[in-house]
C-alpha positions in Angstrom: -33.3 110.8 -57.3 -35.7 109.8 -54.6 -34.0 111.0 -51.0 -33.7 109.2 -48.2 -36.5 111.9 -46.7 -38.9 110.6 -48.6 -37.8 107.1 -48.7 -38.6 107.3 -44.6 -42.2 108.6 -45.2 -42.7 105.6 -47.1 -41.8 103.6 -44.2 -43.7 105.3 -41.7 -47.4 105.4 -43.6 -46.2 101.7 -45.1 -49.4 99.2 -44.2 -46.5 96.8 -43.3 -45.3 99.0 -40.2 -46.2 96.7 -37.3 -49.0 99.0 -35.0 -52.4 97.5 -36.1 -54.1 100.6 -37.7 -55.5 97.8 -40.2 -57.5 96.9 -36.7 -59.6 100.1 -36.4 -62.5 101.9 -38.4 -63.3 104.9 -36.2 -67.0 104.4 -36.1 -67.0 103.3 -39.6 -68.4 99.8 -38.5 -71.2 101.3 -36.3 -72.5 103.7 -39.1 -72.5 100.8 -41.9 -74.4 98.8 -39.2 -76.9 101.4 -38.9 -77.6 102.4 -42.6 -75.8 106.0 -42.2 -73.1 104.1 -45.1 -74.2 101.7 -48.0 -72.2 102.9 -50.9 -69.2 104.2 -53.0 -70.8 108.0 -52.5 -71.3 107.7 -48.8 -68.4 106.0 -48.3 -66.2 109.3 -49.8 -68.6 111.4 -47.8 -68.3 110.1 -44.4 -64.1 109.8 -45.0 -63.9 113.4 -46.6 -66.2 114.8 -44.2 -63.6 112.9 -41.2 -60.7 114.9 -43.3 -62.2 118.4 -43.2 -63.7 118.1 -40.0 -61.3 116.4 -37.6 -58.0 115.5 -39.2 -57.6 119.1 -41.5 -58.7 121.0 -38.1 -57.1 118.9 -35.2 -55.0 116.3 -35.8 -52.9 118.4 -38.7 -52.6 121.3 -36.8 -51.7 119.9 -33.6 -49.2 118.0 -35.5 -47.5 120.6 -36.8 -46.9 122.6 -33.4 -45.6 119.0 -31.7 -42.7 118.8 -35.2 -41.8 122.1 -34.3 -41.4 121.7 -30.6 -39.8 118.2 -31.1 -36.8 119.9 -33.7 -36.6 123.1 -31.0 -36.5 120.7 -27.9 -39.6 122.1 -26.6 -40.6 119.1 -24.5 -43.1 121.1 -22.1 -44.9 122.1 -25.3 -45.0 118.6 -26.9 -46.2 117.3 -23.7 -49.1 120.2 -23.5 -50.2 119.0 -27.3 -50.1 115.4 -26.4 -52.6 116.2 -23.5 -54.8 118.2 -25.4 -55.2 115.8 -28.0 -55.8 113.1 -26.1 -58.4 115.5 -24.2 -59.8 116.1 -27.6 -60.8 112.4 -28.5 -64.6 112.0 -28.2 -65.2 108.3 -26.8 -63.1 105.7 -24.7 -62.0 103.9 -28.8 -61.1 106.7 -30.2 -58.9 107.6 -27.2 -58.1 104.1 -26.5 -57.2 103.7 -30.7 -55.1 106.9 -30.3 -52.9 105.7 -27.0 -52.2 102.0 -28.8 -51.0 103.1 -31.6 -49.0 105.4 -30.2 -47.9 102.8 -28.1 -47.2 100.5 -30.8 -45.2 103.3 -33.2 -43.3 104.1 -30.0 -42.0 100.4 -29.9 -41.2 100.2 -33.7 -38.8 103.5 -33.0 -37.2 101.6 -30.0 -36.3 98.4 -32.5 -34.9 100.5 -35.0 -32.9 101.8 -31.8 -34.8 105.9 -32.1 -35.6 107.3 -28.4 -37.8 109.5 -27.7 -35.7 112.8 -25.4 -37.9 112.5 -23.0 -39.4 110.6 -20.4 -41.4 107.1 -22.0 -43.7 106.6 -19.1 -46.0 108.9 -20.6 -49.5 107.9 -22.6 -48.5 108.9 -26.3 -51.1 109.8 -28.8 -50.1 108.3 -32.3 -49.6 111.5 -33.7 -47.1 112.7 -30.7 -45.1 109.8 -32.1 -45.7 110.2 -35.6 -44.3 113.6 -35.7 -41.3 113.1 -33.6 -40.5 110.0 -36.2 -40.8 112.6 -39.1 -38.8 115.0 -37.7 -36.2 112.4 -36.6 -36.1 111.8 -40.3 -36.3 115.2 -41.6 -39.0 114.9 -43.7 -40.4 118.1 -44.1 -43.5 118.7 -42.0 -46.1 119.1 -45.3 -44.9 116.1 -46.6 -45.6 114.0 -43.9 -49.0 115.8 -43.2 -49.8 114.4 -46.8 -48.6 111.2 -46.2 -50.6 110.8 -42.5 -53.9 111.7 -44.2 -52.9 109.4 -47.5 -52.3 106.3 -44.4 -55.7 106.9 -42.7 -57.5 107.5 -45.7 -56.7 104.6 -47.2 -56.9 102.4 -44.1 -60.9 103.9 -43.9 -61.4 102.6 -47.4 -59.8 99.2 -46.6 -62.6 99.0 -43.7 -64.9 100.3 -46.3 -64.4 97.8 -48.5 -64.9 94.7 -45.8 -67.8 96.5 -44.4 -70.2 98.1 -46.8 -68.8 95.8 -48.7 -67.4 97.7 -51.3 -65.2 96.4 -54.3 -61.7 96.7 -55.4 -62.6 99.1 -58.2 -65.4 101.2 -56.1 -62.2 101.4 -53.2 -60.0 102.8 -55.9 -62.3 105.0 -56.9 -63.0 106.7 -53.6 -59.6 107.0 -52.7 -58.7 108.6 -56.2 -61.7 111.2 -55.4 -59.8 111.3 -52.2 -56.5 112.2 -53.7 -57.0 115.4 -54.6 -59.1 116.2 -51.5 -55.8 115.9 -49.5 -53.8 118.9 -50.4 -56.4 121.0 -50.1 -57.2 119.7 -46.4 -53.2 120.2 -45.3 -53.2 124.0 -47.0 -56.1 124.7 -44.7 -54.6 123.3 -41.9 -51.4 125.0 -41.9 -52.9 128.2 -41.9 -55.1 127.5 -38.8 -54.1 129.4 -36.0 -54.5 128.3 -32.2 -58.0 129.4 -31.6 -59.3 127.7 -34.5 -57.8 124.2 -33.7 -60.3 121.6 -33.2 -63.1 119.7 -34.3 -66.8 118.8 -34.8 -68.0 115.6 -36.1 -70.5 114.4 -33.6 -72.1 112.0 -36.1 -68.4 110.1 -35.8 -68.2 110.7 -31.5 -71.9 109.0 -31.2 -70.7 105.9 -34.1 -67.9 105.4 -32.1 -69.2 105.6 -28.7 -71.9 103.3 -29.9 -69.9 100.9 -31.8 -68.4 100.1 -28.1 -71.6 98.1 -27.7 -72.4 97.1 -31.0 -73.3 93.4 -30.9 -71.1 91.8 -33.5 -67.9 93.8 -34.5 -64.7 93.1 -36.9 -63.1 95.9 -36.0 -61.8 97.2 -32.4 -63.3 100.9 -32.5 
């Protein structure tokens, strides 16, 4: 039987939850237009190397240390990984992308009548709400790692897919190629202790950062 845990996740990563992610290709856009991406193989390598080099060493990490603080009250040491993170975020989108859909999770928890312990006038990263949603739900931290990585990786490929373009089938095929990159990238990640959190992906900081003048655009970063 499936439990109501799980049940939750599926809510949370669900392409129906109302907080625009569908909006945003994190320089994705900016290295199509430029010829960096043209096809199925690039478009795994630039999304795998986003998963090993940002999200398995920053954004998972960080993650994990804000679900623990949320479940032991620790607000001073949420508030510490919120900043960080935010400090972390290589160009005005990607920090812009980060506080909007924080913003925007934050207001789906408020309709479902979840607050946050602690005070709302505070600039949110996505994943400072994501976690605190997870661990309102008790969905075991690994889990929800999983299914954070399985969201963005398949929102990258929906871009993908209008941008490149890419088919249906070539999509599928990436994200199954994908699939089995994921657990590997959340083992990693949960073993990474303080002083090896963070990230390098300047190819992706100098897309987005340039993408923020890009002529014509679909997406927002």
């Amino acid at each position: 039987m499936v439990s109501e845990s799980q049940l939750r996740l599926w809510q949370l990563i669900s392409p129906s939850l109302p907080i625009g992610s569908f909006a945003y290709s994190q320089g994705l856009e900016y290295a199509v237009d430029c010829g960096w991406v043209t096809d199925e193989q690039q478009t795994y390598e630039w999304i795998r190397g986003q998963i090993d080099n940002t999200l398995s060493s920053l954004d998972i990490p960080v993650m994990q240390r804000m679900y623990q603080a949320w479940q032991s009250e620790n607000f001073e040491e949420v508030l510490y990984w919120n900043q960080w993170l935010l400090a972390a975020r290589e160009s005005k989108e990607l920090y812009d992308e980060d506080i909007q859909l924080g913003q925007a999770l934050h207001r789906v928890l408020k309709g479902l009548d979840i607050m946050l312990p602690i005070d709302d006038d505070i600039e949110w990263t996505y994943s400072s709400i994501f976690s605190f949603a997870a661990m309102n739900w008790n969905i075991p931290f690994a889990d929800a790692a999983n299914g954070f990585l399985w969201a963005w990786s398949e929102n990258q490929v929906a871009a993908a897919i209008k941008l490149v373009p890419l088919g249906q089938t070539s999509g599928q095929k990436v994200l199954s190629k994908i699939l089995s990159d994921i657990p590997v990238a959340i083992e990693k990640a949960l073993t990474l202790s303080e002083e090896d959190i963070g990230l390098l992906a300047p190819g992706v900081a100098i897309a987005s950062a340039l993408h923020e003048t890009q002529y014509s655009r679909l997406f927002r970063s």
